[in-house]
N, C-alpha and C positions, 0 to 999 in steps of 0.2 A: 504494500500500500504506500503510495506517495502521498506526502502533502508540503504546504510550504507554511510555515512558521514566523511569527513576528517577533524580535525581540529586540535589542536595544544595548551597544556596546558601552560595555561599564568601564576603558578603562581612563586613565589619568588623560584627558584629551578635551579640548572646547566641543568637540562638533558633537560628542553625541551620538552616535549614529543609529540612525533607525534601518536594521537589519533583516534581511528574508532569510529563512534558512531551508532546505529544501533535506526532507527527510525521506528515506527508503528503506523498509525494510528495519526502521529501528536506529537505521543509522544514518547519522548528516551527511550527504551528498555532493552539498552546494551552500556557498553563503555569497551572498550579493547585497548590496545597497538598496534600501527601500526606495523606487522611483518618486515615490507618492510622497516620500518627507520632502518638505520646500529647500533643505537644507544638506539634505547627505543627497538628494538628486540621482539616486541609483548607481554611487563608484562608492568606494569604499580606501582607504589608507594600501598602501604594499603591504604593510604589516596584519592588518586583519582580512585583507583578501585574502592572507594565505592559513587564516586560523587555523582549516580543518587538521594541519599540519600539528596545528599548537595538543586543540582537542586528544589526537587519534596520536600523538606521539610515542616512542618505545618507553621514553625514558619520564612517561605520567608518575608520580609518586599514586598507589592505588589502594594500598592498602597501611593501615594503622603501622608503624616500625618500634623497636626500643634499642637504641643504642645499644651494641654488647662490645665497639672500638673506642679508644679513645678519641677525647674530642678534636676535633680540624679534619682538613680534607683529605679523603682516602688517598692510597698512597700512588705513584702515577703510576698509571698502566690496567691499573686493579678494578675502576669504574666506580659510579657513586654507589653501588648497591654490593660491594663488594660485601663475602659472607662474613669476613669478622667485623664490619662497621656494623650492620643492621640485622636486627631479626624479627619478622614477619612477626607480631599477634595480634589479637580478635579486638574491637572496639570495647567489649566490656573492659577485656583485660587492661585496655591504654587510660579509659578513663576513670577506673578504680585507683590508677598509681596516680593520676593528674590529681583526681579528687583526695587522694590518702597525702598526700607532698602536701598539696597546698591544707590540708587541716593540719599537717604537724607544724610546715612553718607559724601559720597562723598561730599555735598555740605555744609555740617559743617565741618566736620574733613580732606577733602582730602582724592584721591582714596588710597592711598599708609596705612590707616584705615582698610583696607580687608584686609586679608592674606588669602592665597590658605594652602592647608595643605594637600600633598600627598606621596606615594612612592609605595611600590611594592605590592601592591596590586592584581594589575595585571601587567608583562610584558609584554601584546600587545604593538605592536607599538601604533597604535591609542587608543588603551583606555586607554595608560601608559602616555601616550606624544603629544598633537597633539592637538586637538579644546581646550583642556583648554587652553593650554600654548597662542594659540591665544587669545581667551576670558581674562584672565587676564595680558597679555600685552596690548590690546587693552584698558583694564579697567584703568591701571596704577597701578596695583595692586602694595602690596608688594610681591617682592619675596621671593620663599623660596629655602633656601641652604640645596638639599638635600642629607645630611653626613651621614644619624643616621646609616648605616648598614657598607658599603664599601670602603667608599671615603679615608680613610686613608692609607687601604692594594693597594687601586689603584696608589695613589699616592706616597707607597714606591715602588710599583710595577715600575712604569713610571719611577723611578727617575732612577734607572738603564737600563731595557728599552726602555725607549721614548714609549711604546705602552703597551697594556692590550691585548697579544698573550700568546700562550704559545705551548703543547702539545695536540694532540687532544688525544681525550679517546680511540679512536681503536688502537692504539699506544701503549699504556701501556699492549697489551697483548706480546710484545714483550721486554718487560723490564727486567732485570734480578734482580734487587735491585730495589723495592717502598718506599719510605718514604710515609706515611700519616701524613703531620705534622699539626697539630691542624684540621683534617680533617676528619667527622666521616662518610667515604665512605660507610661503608652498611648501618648505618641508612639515611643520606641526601642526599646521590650523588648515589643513588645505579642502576642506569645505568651502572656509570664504574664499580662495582663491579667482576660483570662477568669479563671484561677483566681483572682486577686483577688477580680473580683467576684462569683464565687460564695460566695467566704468571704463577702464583705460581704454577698447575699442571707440567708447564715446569721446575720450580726448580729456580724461582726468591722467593726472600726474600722480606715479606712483613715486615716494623717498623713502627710503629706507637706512633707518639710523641705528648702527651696530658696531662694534670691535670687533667682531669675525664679519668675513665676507661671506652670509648665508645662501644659500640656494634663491632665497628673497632675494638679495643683495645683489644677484646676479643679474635679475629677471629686472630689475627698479632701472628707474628712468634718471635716479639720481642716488647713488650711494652717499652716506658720510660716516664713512670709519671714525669712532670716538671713542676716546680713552676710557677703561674699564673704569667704573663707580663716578665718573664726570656726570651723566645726566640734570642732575639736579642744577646743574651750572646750566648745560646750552639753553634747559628750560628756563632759567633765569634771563641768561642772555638774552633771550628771543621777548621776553616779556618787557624786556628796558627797550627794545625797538619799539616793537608792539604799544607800548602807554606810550613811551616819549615820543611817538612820530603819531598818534594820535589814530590809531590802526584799533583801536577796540569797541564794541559795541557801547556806547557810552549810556543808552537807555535801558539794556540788558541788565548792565553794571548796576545800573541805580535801583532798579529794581527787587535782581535777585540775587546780590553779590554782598555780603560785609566784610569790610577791611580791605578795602580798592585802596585808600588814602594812604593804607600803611605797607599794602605793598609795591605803592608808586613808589614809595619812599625806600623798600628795600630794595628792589631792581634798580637803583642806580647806583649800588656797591657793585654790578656786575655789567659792568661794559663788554662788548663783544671783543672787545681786543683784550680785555683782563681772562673772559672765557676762555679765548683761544690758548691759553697758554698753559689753561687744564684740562681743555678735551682734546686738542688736536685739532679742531676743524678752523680751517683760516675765520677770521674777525667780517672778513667779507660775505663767506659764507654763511655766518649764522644771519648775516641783515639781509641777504636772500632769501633764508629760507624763514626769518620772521616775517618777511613784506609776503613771501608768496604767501602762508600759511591763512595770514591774518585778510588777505586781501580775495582770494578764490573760494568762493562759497558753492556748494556745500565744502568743510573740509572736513575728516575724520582723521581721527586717531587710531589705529591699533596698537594698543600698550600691551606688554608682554611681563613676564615674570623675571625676566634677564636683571631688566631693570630694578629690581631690588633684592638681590641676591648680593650687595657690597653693603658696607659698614652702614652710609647712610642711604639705604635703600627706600627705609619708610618713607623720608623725604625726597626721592627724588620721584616717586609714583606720587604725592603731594604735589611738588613743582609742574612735573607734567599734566596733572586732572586740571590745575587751575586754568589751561588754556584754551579749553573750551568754554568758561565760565567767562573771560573777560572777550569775547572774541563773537559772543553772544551763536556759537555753533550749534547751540544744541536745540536749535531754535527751527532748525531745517532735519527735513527726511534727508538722510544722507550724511548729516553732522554727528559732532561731538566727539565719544571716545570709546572705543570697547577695552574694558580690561577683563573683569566678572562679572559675569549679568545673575549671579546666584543668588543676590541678592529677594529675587522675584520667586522664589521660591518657596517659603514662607508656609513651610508643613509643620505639621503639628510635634513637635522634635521631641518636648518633654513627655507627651503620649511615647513615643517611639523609646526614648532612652530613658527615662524614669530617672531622674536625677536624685528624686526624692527618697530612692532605696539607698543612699548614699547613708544617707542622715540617718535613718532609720538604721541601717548596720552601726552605725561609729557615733551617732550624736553630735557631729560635726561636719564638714567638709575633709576629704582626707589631703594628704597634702600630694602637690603637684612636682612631676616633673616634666624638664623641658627634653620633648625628643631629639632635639639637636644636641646634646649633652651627654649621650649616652653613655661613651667612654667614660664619663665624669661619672655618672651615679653607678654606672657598674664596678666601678675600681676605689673612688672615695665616698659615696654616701653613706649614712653610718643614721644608728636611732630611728629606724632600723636597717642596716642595709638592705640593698635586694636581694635575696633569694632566691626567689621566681622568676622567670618571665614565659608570656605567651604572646607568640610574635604570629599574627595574622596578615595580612594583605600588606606587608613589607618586606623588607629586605636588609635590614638594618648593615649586615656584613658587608654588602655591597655602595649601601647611599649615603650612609651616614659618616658625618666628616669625622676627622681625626681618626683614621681605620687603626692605624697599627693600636691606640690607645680601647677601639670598641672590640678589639680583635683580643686584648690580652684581657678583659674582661666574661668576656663570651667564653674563654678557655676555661676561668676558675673550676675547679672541679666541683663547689658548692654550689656553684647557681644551677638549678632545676631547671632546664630551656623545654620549651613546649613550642612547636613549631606549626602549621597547620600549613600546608602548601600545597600545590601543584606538581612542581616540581623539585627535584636536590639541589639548590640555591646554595649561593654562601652561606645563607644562614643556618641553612641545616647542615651543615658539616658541625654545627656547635650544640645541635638539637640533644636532648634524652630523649624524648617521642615525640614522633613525624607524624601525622596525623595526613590524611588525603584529602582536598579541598576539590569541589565541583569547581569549572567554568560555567560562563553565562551561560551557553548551550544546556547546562543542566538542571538549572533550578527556574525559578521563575519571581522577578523583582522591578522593582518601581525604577524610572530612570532620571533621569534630572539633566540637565546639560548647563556645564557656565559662560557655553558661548552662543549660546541661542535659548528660545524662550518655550521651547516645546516639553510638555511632560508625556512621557512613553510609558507605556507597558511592555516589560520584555519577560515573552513569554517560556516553559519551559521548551526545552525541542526532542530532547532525547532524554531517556535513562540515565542516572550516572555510571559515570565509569565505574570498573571495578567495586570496592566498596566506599567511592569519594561523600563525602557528606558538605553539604552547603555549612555558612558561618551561624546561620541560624540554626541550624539544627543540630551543630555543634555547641551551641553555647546554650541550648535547650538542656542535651543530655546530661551536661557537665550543673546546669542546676541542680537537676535533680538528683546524680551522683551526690551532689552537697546539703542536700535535705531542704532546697529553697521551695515551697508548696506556693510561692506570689502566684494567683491566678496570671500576671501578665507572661508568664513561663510558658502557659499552655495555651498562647494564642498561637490560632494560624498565623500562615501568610499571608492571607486573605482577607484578617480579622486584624493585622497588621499594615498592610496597605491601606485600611480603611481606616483605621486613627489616623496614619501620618496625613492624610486627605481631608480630614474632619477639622478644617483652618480655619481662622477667623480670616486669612489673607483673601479679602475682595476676589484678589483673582486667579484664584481654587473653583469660583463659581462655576457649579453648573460641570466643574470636569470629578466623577469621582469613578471607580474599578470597573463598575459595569459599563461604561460609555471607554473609558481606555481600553477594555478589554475587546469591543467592538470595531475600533477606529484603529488603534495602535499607538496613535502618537496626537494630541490636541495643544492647538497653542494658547498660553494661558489668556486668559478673561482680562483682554485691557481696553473693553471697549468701552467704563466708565469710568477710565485715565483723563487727568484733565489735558494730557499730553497727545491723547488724539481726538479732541476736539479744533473743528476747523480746517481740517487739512482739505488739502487739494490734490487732484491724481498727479502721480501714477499711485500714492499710495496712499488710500483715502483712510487704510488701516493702521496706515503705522504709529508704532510705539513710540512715543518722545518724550523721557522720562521725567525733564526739567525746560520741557518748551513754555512753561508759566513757573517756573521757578519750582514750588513743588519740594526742594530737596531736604532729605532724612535728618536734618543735623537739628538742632537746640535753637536753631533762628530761626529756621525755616529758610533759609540762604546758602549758595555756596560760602565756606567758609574759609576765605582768602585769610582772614586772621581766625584764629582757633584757639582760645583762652586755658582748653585742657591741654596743651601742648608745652606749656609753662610747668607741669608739675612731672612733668620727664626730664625740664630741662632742656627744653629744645627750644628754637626760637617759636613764638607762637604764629608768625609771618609763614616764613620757609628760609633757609639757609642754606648752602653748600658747604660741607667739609672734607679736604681731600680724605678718602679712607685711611687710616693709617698704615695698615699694610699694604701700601702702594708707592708708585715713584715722585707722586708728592707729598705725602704724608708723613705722620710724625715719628714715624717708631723706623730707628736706623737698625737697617739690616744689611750684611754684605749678599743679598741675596736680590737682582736689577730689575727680574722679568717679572712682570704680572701674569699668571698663570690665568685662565679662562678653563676651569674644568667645566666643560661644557658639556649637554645633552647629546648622543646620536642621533643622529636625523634616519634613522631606521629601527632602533628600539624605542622604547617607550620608559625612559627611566633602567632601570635593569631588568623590567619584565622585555622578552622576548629575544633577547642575549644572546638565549643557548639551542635558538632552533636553527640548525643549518640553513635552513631556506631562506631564513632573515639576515644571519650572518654573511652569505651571498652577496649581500648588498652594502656590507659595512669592511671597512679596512680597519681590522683594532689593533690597537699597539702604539698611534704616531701622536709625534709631538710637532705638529704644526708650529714654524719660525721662520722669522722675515731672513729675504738674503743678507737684509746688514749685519743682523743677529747672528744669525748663521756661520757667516762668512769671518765674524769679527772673534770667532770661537774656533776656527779651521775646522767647521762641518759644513759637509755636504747634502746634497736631498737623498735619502736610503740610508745613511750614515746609523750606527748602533749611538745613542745618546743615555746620560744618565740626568735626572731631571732630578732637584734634591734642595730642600731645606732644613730648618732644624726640626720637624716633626718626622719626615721619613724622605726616600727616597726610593723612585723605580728607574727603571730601563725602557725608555721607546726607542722609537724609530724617525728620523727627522723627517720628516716632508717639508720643503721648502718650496711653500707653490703660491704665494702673495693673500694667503687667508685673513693674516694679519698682520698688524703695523711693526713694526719698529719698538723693542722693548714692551712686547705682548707675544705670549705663546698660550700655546691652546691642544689639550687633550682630552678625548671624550671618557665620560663614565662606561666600565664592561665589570665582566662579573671576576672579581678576584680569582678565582679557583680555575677559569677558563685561560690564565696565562701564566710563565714556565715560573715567575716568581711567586703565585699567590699573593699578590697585591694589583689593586686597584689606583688610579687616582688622588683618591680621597687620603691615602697617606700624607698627601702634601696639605692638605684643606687642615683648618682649623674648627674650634668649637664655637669661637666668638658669635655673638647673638647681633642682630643690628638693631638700631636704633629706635623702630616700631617693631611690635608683632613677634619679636623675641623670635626671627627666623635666622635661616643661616647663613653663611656669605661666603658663599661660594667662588665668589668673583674676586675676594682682597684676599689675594695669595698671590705673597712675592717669590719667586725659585729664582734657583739659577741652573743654569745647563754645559753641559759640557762632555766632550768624545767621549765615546764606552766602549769595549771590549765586547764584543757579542757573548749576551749570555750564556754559559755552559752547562 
């Protein structure tokens, strides 16, 4: 029997994707792009066209394992399932020892001894968010603060608009100016891609402003290479043209903007000729691209995540939001800014994660940890240390900075690792029990997207594999292993999509499980927005979140001045501070190049690493450097290099092909265990937090490089 199935890609990605899967005989066939979404338009990423590969793979983790090798990676040659790393037992058996561990820590050390340890693994609703978060409120667990990817572009985001809105992506085909700013839209986002370039067949001008020369970068009508963590400047820069040449919307301003007077006042500490001398980009150039920006209507923004991954990140996705507020763009279909439209999402989360069982186990809030820190609380936390962890929809081994530091943690022979995966990951080389996790093909879950405004139903399609169990139904059995009898234990899925649905959010309306479950995918309810009242074709529908001001903050205004921004110590304006792990900043190190540990533009984070068919498309190992750099070291392009500062050092490969500038080098994130060192990247990456959002900063990493010996 054939049929074809609707569901909805969960993983870390704006687009979302609304998916067909074509099933036969029990088994997926086919998966393709839903034609009917306005938005995935029937193609689908190289990475998830080739799922069935990911699904139907040899090397699925399938059945429950208990460690009987010691911890790290089996030895080479031997394969991850080698017989003395792991041995095969039943689900009761893994979660009798999970549920007996964690009541003995609990009754030496205190529940707050566990820590959970996840993030975007998947963004279903329920396998992202939902029976853990009850499971470890309920436990008293520690929490975790999860920063590592977003939380600081969110929260320079918020600080000027009170919410995480922006421009939807069908929108941008009518834009006449795009900026791509740290944002590499054909290789991560390439949903909007299309609309892009239809604008551009209309005769809109694409820019693209990055420190690597991205796949975007290539395709752009105007590159501008800019020094790692500068943004916060050019956006400066560009606003001292902008006000002083009198290029802003001045009734906009007065309208829905407070603290215009104090940020005239602070853009003229940033002249373009003082910018230029922290980003890189000539002083002429930035008063080009402030006159075009401010002057071609519609214009839009796509802001990206790049952009605050450096010290002061929170404030340079700050600097940036503000210029669609003074520029009055958000006023046109086609304007303003996309960074995260998740804001409009606005489900019922405390139904979903029950915070309140928190309280009710411990009588207080338990205390917090930051997941970017992780080497930190696994090596010096202490009253009580950790003990535990159970690491779901992450990868900690792999993503998380300071490796060598979360690697000798992960080792301790005390800490209890509970793993729940897909696949043998780094981080299960450090597991006690491997637990087998469904794909989206297997279960059936709510979808969300944060680069479009559609909510999905994705359906289940097949059986699970093996004996794989979804994150709900793992963190089901592990209650009741623990004697937790909460009625919210034994809802469905069913009975659980329908709380997180059951929203006060306006525009929920009218969409709830039986109507998703018929359609697939509905776009949410903003037809009484006061942002689409009044329009005019072609899009008599669209969304315009702040076309009458409208915005989420404490004024009711964009907020150019932000008074909470005073008790971090920050300016309450916006400011630029060179990062201090950089080449203009304040901490002297003998170490010259700014490292750019960057994403592949073929995996997805560290999911999708280890399937030969994706690795195909990727070259791992190189350390992208200019010829001056290069050249000024006696390395060549192919040359064996060692990359190294004082936290760790690896061995690549020079490619020397104009990716990046002059005192900027650049290596992608791969899975430790898949190269001859057992390290990754992140050896070099630090722990330091930035400035909002307590995320990570990936981009203020100084190295230095020099000839190597090829590995032996």
């Amino acid at each position: 029997m054939k049929k074809v199935v609707h569901a909805a890609c969960p993983h870390d990605c704006p687009d979302a994707c609304g998916v067909l899967i074509t099933v036969e005989g029990g088994r997926a066939t086919r998966i393709q792009g839903d034609p009917a979404h306005p938005v995935t338009r029937g193609f689908l990423c190289a990475k998830v066209a080739k799922y069935l590969d990911r699904v139907y793979s040899p090397d699925r983790v399938l059945y429950p394992m208990r460690r009987v090798g010691p911890k790290g990676p089996a030895p080479a040659g031997s394969g991850n399932r080698a017989i003395n790393t792991w041995k095969r037992i039943g689900w009761d058996e893994a979660l009798d020892e999970i549920s007996s561990q964690f009541k003995n820590i609990i009754a030496e050390f205190g529940s707050e001894a566990i820590l959970p340890y996840s993030y975007g693994g998947t963004l279903a609703v329920l396998s992202g968010s939902s029976m853990d978060r009850r499971f470890f409120h309920r436990l008293g667990a520690s929490q975790l603060e999860r920063t590592i990817c977003s939380a600081a572009g969110e929260a320079g985001l918020k600080s000027v608009l009170g919410v995480k809105l922006g421009t939807e992506p069908e929108q941008f085909r009518h834009s006449r100016y795009i900026i791509g700013w740290a944002a590499n839209i054909h290789g991560n986002n390439v949903h909007l891609w299309p609309f892009v370039e239809e604008a551009r067949r209309n005769g809109a001008k694409l820019v693209v402003i990055d420190p690597y020369r991205t796949r975007t970068a290539q395709c752009a009508d105007w590159y501008l290479p800019i020094n790692p963590g500068t943004d916060a400047a050019l956006a400066l820069g560009m606003m001292h043209v902008i006000i002083n040449e009198s290029l802003y919307d001045a009734d906009y301003v007065a309208r829905y903007t407070l603290g215009f007077d104090q940020l005239r006042r602070k853009v003229q500490e940033y002249p373009p000729q003082r910018v230029a001398q922290w980003t890189g980009i000539a002083a002429a150039d930035i008063v080009k691209l402030a006159r075009e920006y401010a002057t071609t209507a519609p214009a839009a923004i796509r802001l990206n995540y790049g952009v605050q991954r450096s010290e002061g990140g929170g404030m340079a996705t700050r600097a940036v939001a503000m210029l669609p507020c003074i520029t009055g763009s958000w006023k046109q279909v086609g304007g303003g800014l996309q960074l995260s439209l998740s804001g409009a999402w606005g489900l019922n989360r405390d139904a979903l994660d029950r915070p309140d069982l928190m309280t009710a186990a411990l009588g207080r809030a338990a205390r917090v940890v930051n997941m970017v820190e992780l080497g930190k609380a696994l090596n010096t936390l202490d009253h009580p240390p950790v003990k535990a962890m159970f690491v779901y929809n992450s990868n900690p081994a792999a993503v998380c900075p300071n490796h060598n530091e979360v690697i000798r943690g992960l080792r301790r022979p005390d800490l209890f690792t509970v793993v729940h995966e897909q696949f043998f990951t780094d981080t299960t080389d450090y597991a006690d029990i491997l637990l087998p996790a469904t794909t989206f093909f297997e279960h059936k879950d709510l979808q969300l997207g944060y680069g479009h405004y559609f909510v999905q139903m994705s359906h289940q399609a097949i059986d699970p594999l093996g004996e794989c169990r979804s994150n709900v139904e793992v963190f089901r059995s592990l209650a009741e292993r623990m004697g937790f009898d909460d009625d919210c234990f034994h809802e469905s899925v069913d009975e659980m999509i329908d709380s997180a649905l059951a929203s006060n959010n306006p525009w929920l309306r009218g969409i709830d499980r039986p109507r998703l479950e018929r359609e697939g995918h509905v776009r949410m309810n903003f037809a009484q927005s006061p942002g689409a009242a009044g329009l005019q074709p072609p899009e008599t529908d669209a969304f315009l979140p702040f076309a009458h001001g409208n915005f989420a903050t404490p004024s009711g205004r964009a907020e150019l001045y932000n008074e909470s921004l005073k008790a971090l110590g920050l300016d309450p304006v916006v400011e630029f501070k060179p990062p201090a792990e950089s080449r203009h900043g304040s901490l002297a190190t003998p170490f010259p190049l700014e490292l750019l540990a960057r994403k592949s533009d073929n995996f997805l984070n560290s999911t999708f690493s280890n399937l030969p068919v994706v690795q195909e498309m990727e070259e791992p190992g190189l350390l992208e450097i200019s010829h001056h750099d290069a050249q000024s070291r006696g390395i060549a392009d192919g040359d064996p290099v060692r990359v190294f500062n004082h936290r760790g050092d690896i061995l690549l490969k020079a490619r020397v092909d104009g990716t990046v500038q002059p005192g900027v080098v650049c290596a992608r994130l791969y899975w430790a265990k898949l190269t001859s060192q057992g390290r990754n990247i992140n050896v070099l990456t630090s722990e330091k937090l930035t400035d909002l959002g307590n995320s990570a900063t990936f981009y203020s990493v100084l190295v230095e490089v020099e000839p190597s010996k090829p590995a032996s």
